[in-house]
Biopython code that builds the backbone (N, CA, C, O; Angstrom):
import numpy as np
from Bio.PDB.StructureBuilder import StructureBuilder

atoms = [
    (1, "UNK", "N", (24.077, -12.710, 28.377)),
    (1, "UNK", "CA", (24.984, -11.704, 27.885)),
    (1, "UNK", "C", (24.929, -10.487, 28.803)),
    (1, "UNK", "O", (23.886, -10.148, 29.361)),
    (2, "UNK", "N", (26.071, -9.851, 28.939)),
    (2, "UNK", "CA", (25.965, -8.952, 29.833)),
    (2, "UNK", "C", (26.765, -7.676, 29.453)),
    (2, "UNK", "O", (27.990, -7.724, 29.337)),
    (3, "UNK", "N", (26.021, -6.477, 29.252)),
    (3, "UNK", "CA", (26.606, -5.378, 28.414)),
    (3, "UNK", "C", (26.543, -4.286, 29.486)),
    (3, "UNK", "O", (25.718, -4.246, 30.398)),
    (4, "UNK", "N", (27.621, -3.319, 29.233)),
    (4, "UNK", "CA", (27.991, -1.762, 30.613)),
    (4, "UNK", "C", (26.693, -1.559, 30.255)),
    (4, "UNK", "O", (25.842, -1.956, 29.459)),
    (5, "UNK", "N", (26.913, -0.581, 31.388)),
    (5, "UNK", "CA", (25.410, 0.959, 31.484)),
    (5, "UNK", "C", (25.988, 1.421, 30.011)),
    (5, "UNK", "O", (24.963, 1.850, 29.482)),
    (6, "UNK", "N", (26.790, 1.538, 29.285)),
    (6, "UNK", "CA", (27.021, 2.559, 28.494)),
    (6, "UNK", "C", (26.655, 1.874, 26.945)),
    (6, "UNK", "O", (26.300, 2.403, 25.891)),
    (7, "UNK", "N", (26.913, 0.455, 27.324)),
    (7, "UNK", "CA", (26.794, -0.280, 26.254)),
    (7, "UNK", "C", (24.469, -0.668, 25.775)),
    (7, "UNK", "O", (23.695, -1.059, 24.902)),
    (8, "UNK", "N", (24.530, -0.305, 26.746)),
    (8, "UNK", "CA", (22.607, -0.353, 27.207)),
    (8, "UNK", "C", (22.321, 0.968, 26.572)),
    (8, "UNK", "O", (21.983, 1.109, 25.397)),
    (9, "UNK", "N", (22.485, 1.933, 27.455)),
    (9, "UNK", "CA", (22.430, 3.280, 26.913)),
    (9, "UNK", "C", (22.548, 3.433, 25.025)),
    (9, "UNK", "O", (21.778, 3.659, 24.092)),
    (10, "UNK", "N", (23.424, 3.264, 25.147)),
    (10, "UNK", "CA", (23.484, 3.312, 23.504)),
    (10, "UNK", "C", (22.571, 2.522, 22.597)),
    (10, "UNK", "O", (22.211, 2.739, 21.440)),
    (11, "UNK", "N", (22.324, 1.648, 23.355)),
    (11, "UNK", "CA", (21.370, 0.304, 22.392)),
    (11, "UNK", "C", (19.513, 1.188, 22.939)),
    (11, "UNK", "O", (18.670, 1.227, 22.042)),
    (12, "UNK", "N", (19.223, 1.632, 23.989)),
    (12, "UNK", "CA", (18.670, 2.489, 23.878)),
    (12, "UNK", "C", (17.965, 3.476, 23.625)),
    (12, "UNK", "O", (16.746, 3.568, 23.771)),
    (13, "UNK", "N", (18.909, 4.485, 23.124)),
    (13, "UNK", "CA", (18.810, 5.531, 22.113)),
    (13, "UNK", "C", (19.015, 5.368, 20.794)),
    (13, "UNK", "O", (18.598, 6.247, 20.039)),
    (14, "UNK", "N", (19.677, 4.246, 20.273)),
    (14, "UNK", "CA", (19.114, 3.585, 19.324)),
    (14, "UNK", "C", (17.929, 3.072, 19.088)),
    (14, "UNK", "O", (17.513, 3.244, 17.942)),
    (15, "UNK", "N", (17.123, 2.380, 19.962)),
    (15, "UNK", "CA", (15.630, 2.160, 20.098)),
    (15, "UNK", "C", (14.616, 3.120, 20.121)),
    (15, "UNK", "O", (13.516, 2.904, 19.612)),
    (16, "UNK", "N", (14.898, 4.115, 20.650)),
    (16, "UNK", "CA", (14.379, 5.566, 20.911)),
    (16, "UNK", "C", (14.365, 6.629, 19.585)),
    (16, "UNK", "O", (13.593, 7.532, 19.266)),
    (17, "UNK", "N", (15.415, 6.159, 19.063)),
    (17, "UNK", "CA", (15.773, 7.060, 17.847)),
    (17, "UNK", "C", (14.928, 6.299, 16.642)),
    (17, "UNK", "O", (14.234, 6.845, 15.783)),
    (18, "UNK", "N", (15.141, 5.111, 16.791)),
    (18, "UNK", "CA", (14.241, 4.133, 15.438)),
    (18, "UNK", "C", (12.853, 4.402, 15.863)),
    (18, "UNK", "O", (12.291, 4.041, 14.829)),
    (19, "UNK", "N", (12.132, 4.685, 16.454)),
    (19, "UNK", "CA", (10.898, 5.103, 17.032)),
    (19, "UNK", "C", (10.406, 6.526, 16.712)),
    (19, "UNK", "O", (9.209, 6.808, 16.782)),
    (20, "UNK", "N", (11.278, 7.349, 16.384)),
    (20, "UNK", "CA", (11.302, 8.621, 16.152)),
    (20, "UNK", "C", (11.700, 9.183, 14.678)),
    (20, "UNK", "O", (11.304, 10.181, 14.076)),
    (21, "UNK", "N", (12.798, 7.985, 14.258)),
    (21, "UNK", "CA", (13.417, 8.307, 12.881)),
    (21, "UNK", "C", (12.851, 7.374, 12.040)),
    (21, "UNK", "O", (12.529, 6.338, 12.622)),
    (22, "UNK", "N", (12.512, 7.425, 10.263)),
    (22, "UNK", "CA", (12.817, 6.613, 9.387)),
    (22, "UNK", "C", (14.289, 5.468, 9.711)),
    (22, "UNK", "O", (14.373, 4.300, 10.089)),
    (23, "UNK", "N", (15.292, 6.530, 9.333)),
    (23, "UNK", "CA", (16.759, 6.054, 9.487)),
    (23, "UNK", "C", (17.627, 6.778, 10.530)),
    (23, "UNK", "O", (17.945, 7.958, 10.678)),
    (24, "UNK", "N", (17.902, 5.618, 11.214)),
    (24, "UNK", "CA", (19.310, 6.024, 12.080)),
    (24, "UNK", "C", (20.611, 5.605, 11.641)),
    (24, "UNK", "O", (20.966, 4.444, 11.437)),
    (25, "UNK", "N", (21.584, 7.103, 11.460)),
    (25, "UNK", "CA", (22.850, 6.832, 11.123)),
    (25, "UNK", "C", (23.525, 6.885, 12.294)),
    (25, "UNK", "O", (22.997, 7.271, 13.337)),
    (26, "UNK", "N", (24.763, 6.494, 12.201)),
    (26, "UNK", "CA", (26.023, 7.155, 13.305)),
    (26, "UNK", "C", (25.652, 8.304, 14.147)),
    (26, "UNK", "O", (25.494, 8.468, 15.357)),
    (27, "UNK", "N", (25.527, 9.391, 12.608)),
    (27, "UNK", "CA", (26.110, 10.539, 12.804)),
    (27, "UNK", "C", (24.680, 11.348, 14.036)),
    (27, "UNK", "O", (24.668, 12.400, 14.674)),
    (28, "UNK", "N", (23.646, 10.200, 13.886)),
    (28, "UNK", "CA", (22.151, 10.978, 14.454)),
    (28, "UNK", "C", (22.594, 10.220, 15.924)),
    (28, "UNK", "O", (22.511, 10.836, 16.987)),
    (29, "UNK", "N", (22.952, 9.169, 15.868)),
    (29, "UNK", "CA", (23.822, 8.764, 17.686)),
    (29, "UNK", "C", (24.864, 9.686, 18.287)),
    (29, "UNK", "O", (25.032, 9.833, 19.497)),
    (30, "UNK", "N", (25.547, 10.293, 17.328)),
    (30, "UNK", "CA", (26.667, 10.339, 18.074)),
    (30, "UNK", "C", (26.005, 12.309, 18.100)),
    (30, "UNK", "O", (26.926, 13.063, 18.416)),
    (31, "UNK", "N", (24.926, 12.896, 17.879)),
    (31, "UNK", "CA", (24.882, 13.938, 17.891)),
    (31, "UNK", "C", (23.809, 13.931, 19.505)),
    (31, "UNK", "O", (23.870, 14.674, 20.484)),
    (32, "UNK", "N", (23.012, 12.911, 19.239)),
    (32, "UNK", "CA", (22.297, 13.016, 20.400)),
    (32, "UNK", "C", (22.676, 12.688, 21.180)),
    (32, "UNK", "O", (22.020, 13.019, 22.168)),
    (33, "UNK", "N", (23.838, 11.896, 21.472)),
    (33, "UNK", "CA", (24.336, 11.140, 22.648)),
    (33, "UNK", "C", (25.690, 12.439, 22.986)),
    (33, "UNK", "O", (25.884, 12.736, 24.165)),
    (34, "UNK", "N", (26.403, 13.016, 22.058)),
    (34, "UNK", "CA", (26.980, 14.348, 22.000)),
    (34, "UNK", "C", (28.599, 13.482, 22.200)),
    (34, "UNK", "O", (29.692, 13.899, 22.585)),
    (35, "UNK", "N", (28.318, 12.659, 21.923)),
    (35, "UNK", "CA", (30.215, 11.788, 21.375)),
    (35, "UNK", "C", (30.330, 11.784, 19.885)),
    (35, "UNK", "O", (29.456, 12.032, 19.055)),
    (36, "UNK", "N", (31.982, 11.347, 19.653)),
    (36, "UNK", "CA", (31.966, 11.335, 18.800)),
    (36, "UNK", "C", (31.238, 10.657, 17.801)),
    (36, "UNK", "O", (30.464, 9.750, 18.106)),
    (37, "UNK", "N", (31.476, 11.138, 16.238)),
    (37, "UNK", "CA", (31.242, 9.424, 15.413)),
    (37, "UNK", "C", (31.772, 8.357, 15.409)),
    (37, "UNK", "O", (31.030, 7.379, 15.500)),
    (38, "UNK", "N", (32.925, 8.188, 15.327)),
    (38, "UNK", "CA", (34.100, 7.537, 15.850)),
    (38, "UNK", "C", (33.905, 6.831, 17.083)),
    (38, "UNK", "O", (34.391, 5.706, 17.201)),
    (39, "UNK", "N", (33.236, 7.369, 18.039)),
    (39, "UNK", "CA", (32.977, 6.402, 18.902)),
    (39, "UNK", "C", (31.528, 5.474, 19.121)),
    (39, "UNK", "O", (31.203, 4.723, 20.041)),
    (40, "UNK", "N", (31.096, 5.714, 18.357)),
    (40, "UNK", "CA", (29.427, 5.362, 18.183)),
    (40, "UNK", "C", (29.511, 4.320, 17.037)),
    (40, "UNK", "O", (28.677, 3.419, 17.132)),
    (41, "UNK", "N", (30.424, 4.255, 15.881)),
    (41, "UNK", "CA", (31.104, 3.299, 15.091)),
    (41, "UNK", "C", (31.618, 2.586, 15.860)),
    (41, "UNK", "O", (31.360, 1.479, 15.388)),
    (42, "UNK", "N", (32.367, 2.379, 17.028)),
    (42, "UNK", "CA", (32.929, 1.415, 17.916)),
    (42, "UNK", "C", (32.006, 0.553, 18.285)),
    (42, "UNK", "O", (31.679, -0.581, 17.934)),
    (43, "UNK", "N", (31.508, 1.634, 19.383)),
    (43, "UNK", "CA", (30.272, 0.693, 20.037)),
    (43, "UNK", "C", (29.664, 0.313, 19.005)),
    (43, "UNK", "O", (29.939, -0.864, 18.770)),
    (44, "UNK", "N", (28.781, 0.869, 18.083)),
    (44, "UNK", "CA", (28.090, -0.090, 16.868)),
    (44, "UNK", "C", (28.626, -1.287, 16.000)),
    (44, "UNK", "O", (27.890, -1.908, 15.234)),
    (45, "UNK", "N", (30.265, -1.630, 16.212)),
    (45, "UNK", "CA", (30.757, -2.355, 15.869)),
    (45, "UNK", "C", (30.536, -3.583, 16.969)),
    (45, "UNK", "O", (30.157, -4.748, 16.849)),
    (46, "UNK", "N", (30.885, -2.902, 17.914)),
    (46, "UNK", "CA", (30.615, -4.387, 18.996)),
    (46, "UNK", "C", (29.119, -4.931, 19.602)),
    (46, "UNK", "O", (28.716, -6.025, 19.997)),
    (47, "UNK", "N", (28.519, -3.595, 19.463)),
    (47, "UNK", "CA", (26.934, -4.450, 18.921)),
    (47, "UNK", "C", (26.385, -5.159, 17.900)),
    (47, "UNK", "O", (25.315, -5.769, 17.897)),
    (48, "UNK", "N", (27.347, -5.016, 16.866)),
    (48, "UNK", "CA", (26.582, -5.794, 15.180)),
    (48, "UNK", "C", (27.363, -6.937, 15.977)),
    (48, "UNK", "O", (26.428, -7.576, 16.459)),
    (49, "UNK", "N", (28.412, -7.493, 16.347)),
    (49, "UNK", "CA", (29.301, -8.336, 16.872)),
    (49, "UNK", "C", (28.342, -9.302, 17.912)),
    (49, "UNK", "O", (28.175, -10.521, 17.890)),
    (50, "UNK", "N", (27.940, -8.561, 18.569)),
    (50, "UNK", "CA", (26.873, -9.359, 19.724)),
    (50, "UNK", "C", (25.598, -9.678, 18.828)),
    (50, "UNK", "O", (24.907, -10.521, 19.399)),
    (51, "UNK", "N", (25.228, -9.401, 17.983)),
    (51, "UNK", "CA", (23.643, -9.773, 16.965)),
    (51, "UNK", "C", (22.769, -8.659, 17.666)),
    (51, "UNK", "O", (21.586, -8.981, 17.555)),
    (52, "UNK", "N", (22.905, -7.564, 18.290)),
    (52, "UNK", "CA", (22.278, -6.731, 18.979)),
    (52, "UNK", "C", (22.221, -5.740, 17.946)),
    (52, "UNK", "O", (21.384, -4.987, 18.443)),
    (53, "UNK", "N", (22.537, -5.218, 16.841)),
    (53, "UNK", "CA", (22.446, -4.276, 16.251)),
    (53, "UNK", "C", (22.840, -4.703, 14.399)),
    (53, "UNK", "O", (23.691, -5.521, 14.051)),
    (54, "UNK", "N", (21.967, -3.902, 13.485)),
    (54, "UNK", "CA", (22.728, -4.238, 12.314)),
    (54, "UNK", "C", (22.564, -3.363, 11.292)),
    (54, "UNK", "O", (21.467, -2.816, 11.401)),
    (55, "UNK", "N", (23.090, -3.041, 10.474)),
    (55, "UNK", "CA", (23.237, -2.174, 9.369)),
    (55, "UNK", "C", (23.026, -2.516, 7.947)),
    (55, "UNK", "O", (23.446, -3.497, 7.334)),
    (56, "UNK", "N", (22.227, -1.434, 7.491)),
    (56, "UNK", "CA", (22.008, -2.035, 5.781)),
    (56, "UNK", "C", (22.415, -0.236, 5.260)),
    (56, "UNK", "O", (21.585, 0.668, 5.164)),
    (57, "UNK", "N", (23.363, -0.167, 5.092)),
    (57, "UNK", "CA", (24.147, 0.708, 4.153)),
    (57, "UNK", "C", (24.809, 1.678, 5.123)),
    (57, "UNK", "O", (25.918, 1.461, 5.612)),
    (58, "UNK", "N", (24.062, 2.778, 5.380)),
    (58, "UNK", "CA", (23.965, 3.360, 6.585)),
    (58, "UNK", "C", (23.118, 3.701, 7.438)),
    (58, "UNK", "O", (23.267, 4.586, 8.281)),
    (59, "UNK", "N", (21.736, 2.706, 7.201)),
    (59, "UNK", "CA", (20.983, 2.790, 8.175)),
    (59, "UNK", "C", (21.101, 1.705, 9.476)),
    (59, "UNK", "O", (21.028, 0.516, 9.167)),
    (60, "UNK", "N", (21.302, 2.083, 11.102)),
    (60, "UNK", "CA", (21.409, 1.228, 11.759)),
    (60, "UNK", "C", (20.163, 0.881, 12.192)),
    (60, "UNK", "O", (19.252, 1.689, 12.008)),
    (61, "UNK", "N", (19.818, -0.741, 13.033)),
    (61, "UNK", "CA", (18.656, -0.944, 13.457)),
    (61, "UNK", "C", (19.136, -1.868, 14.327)),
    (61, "UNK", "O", (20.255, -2.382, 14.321)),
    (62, "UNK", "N", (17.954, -2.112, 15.311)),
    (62, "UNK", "CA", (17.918, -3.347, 16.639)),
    (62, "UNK", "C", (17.625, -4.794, 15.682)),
    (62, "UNK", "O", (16.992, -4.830, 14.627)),
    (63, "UNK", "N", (18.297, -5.972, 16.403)),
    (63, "UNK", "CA", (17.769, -6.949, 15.778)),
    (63, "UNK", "C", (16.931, -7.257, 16.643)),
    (63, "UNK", "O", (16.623, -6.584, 17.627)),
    (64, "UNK", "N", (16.228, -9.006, 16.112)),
    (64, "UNK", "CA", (15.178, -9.158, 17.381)),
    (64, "UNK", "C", (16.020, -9.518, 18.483)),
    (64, "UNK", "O", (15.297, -9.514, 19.479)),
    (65, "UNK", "N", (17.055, -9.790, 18.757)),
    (65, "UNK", "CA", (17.915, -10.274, 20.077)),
    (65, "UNK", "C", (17.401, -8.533, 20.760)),
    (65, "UNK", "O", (16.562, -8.073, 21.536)),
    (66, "UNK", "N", (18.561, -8.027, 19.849)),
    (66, "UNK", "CA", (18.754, -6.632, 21.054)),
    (66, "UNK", "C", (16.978, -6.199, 21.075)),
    (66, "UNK", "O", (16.611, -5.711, 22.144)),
    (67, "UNK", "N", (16.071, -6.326, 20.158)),
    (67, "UNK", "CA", (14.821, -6.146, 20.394)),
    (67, "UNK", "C", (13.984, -6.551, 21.884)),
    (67, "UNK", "O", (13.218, -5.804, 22.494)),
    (68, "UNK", "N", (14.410, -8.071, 22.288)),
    (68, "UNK", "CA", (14.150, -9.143, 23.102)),
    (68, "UNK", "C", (14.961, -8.257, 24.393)),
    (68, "UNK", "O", (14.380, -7.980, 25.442)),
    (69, "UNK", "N", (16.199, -7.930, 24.144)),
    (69, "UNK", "CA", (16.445, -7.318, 25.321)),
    (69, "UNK", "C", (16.152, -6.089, 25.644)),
    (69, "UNK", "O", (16.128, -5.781, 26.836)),
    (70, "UNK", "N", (15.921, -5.310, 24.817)),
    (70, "UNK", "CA", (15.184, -3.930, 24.719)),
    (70, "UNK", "C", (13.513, -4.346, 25.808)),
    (70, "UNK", "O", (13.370, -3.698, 26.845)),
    (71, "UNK", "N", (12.549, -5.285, 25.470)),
    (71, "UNK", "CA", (11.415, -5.664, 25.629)),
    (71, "UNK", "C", (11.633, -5.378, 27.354)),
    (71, "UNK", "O", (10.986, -4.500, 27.924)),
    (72, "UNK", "N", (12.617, -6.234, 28.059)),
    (72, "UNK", "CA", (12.824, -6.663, 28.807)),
    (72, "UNK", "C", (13.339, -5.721, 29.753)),
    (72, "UNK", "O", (13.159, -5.832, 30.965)),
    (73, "UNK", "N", (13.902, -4.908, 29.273)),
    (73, "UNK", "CA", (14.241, -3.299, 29.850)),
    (73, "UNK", "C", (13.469, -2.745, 30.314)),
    (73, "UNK", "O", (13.539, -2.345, 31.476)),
    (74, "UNK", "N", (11.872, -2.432, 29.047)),
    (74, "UNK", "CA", (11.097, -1.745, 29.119)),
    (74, "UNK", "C", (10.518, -2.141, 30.435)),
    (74, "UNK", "O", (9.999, -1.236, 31.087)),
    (75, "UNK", "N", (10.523, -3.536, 31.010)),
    (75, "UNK", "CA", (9.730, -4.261, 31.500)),
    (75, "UNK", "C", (10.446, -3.430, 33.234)),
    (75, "UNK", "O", (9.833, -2.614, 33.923)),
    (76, "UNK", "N", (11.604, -3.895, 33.462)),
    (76, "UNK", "CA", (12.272, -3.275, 34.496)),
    (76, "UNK", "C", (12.093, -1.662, 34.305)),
    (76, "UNK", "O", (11.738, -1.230, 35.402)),
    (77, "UNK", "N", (12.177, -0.768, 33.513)),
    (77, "UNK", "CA", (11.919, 0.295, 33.670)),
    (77, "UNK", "C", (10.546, 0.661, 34.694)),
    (77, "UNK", "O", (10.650, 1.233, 35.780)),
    (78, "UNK", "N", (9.055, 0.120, 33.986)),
    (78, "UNK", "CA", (8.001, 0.184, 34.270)),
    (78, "UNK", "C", (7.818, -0.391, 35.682)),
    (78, "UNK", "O", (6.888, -0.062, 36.419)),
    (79, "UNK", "N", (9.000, -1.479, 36.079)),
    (79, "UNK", "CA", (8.712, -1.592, 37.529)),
    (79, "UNK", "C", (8.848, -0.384, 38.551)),
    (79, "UNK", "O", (8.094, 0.002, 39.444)),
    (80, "UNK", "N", (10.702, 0.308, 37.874)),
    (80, "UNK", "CA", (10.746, 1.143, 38.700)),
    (80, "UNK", "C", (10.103, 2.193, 38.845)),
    (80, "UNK", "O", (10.351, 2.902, 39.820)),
    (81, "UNK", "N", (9.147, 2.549, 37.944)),
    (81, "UNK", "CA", (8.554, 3.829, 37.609)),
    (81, "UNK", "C", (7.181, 3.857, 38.387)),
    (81, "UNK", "O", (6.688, 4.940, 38.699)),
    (82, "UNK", "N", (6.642, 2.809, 38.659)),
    (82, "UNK", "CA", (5.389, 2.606, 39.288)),
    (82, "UNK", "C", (6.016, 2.396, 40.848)),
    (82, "UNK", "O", (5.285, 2.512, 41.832)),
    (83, "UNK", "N", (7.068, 2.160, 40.928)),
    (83, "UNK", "CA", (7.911, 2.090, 42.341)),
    (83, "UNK", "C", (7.853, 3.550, 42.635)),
    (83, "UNK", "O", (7.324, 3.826, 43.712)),
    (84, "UNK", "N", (8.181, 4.309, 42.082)),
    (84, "UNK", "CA", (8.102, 5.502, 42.314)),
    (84, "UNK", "C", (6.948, 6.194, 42.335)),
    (84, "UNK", "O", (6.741, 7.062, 43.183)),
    (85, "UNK", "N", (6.061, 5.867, 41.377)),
    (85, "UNK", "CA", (4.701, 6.764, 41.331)),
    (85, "UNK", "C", (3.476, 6.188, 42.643)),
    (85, "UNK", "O", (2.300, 6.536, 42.751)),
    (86, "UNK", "N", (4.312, 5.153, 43.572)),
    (86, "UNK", "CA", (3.364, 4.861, 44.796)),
    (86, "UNK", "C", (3.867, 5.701, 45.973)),
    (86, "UNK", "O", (3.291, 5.627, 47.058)),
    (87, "UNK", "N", (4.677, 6.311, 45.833)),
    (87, "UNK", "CA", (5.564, 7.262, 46.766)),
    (87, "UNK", "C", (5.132, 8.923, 46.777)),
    (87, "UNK", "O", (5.760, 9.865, 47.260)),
    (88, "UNK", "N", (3.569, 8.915, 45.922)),
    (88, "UNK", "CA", (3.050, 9.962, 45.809)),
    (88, "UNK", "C", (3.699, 11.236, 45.520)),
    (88, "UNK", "O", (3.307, 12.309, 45.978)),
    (89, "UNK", "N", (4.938, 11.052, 44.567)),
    (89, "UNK", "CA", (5.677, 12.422, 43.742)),
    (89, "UNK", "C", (4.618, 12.589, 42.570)),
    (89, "UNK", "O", (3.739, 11.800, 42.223)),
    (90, "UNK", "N", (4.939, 13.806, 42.072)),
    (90, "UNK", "CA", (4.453, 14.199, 40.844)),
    (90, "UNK", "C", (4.933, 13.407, 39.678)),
    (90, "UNK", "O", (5.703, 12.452, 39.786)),
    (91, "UNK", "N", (4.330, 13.951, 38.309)),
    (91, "UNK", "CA", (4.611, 12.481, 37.562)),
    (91, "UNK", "C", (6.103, 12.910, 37.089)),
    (91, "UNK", "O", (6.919, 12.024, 36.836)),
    (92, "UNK", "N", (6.469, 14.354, 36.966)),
    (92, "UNK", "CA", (8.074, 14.811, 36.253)),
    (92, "UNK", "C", (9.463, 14.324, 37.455)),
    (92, "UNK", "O", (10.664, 14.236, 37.198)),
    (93, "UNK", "N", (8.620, 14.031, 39.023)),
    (93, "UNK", "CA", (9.707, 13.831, 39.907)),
    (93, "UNK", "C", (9.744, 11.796, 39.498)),
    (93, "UNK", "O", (10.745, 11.128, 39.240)),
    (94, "UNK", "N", (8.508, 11.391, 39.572)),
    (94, "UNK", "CA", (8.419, 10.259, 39.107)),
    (94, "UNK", "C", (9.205, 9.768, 38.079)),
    (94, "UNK", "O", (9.770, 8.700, 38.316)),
    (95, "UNK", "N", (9.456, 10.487, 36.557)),
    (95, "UNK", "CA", (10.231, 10.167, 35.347)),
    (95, "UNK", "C", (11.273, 10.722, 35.680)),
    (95, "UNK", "O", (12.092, 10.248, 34.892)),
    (96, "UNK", "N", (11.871, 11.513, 36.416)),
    (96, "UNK", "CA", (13.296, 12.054, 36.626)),
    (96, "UNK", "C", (13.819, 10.979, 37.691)),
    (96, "UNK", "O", (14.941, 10.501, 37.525)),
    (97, "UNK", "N", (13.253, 10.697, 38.477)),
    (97, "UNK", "CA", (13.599, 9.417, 39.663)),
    (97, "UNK", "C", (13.822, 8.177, 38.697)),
    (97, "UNK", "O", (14.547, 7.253, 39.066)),
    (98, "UNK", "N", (13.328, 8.164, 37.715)),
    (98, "UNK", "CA", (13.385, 6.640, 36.920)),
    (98, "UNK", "C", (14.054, 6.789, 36.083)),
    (98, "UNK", "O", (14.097, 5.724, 35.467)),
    (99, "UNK", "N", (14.929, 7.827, 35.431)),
    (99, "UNK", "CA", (15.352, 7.826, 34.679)),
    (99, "UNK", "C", (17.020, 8.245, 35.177)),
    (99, "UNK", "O", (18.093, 8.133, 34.584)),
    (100, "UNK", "N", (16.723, 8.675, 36.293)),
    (100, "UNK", "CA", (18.206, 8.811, 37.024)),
    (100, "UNK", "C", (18.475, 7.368, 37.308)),
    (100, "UNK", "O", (19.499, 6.922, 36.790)),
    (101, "UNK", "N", (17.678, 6.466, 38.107)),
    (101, "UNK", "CA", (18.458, 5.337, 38.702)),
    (101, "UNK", "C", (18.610, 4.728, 37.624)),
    (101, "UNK", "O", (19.819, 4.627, 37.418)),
    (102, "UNK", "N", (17.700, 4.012, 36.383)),
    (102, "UNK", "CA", (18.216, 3.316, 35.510)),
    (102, "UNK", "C", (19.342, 3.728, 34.627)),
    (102, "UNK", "O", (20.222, 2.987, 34.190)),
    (103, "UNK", "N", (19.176, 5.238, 34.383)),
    (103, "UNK", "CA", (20.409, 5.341, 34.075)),
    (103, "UNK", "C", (21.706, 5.551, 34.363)),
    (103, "UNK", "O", (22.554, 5.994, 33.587)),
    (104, "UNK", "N", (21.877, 5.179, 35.656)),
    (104, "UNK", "CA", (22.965, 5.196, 36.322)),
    (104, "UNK", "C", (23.420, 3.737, 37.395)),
    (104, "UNK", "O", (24.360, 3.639, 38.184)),
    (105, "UNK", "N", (22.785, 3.146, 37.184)),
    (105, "UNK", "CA", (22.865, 1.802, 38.170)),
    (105, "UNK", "C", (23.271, 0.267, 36.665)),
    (105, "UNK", "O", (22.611, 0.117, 35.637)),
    (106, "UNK", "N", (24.494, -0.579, 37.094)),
    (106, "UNK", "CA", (24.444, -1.796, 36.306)),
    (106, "UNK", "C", (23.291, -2.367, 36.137)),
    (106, "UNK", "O", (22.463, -2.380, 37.048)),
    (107, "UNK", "N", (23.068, -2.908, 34.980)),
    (107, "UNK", "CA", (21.942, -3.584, 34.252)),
    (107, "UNK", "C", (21.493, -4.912, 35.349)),
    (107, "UNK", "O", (20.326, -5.299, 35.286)),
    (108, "UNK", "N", (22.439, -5.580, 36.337)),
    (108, "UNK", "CA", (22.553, -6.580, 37.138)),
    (108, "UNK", "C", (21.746, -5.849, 38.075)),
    (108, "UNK", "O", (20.524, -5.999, 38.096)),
    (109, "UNK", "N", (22.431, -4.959, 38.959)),
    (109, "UNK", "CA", (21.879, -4.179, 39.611)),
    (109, "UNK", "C", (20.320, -4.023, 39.196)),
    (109, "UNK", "O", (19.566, -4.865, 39.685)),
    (110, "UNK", "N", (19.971, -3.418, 38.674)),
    (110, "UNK", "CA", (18.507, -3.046, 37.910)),
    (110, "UNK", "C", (17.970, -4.094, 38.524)),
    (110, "UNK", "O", (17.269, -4.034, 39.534)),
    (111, "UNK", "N", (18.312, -5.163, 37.881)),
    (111, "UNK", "CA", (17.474, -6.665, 37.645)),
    (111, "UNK", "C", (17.474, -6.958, 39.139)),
    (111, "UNK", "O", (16.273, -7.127, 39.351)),
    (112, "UNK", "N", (18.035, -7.103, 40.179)),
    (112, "UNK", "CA", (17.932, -7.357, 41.344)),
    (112, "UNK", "C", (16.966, -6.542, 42.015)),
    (112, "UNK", "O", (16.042, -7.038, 42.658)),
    (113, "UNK", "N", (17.200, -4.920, 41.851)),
    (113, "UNK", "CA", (16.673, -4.165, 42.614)),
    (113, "UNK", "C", (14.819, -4.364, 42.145)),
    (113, "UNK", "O", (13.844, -4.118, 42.854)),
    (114, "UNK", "N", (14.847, -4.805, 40.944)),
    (114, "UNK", "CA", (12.754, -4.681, 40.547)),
    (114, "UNK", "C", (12.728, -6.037, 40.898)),
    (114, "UNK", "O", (11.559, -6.020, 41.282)),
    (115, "UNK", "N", (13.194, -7.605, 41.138)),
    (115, "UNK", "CA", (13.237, -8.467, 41.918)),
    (115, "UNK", "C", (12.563, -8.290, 43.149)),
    (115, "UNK", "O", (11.534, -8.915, 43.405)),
    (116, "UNK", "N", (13.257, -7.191, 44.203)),
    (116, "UNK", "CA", (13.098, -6.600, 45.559)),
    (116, "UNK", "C", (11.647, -6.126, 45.363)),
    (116, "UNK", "O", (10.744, -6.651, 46.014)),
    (117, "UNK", "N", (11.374, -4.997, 44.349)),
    (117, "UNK", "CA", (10.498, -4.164, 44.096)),
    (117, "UNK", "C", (9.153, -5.213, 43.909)),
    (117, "UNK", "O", (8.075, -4.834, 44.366)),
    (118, "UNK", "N", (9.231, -6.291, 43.354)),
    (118, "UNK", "CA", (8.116, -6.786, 42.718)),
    (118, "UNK", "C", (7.609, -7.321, 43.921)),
    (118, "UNK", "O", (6.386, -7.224, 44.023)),
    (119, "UNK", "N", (8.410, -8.052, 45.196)),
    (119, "UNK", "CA", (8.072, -8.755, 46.105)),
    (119, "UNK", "C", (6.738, -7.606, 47.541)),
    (119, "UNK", "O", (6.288, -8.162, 48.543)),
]
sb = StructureBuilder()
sb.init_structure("model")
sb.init_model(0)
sb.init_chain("A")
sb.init_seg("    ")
for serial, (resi, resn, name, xyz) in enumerate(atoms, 1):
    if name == "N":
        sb.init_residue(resn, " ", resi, " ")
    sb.init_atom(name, np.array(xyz, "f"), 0.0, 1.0, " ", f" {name:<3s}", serial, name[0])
structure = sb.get_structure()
């Protein structure tokens, strides 16, 4: 399955937010992410759609799919981040370097580039 940077992002901060919150609504996505509700109901529609996300009233949550791909993120994140922390930056240039490219590079991309990295 293959989801945008934007469609990741969101699944994300959904992960980030369930880590931080009891309950995540809409309205706690679409304030931190600073879009609408309306559009965070979209995307959350086409994530319950993929088995990546699901709802019991108005609380949203990861299933184990989007969990499994969440895991797997973490996993590429931590490559690039130790990619960076051998390049002898500090640790805030280190998490700003890792948090710029993953969040700005296709999920394909990613996966190729810690491929390179691991070798």
């Amino acid at each position: 399955m293959k989801l945008t940077l934007t469609q990741y992002h969101y699944l994300m901060t959904l992960q980030r937010l369930s880590d931080e919150m009891d309950e995540v609504r809409c309205i706690d996505l679409a304030v931190e992410l600073g879009v609408a509700r309306a559009t965070i109901s979209r995307m959350m529609k086409y994530l319950m759609e993929q088995n990546l996300v699901s709802k019991n009233h108005r609380a949203l949550s990861i299933t184990e799919k989007g969990r499994q791909m969440m895991d797997k993120s973490s996993k590429q994140y931590e490559t690039i981040y130790h990619y960076f922390s051998s390049m002898n930056l500090n640790a805030q240039e280190v998490k700003e370097c890792t948090d710029a490219l993953v969040n700005h590079i296709s999920i394909q991309t990613l996966q190729k580039l810690c491929t390179l990295v691991k070798k």
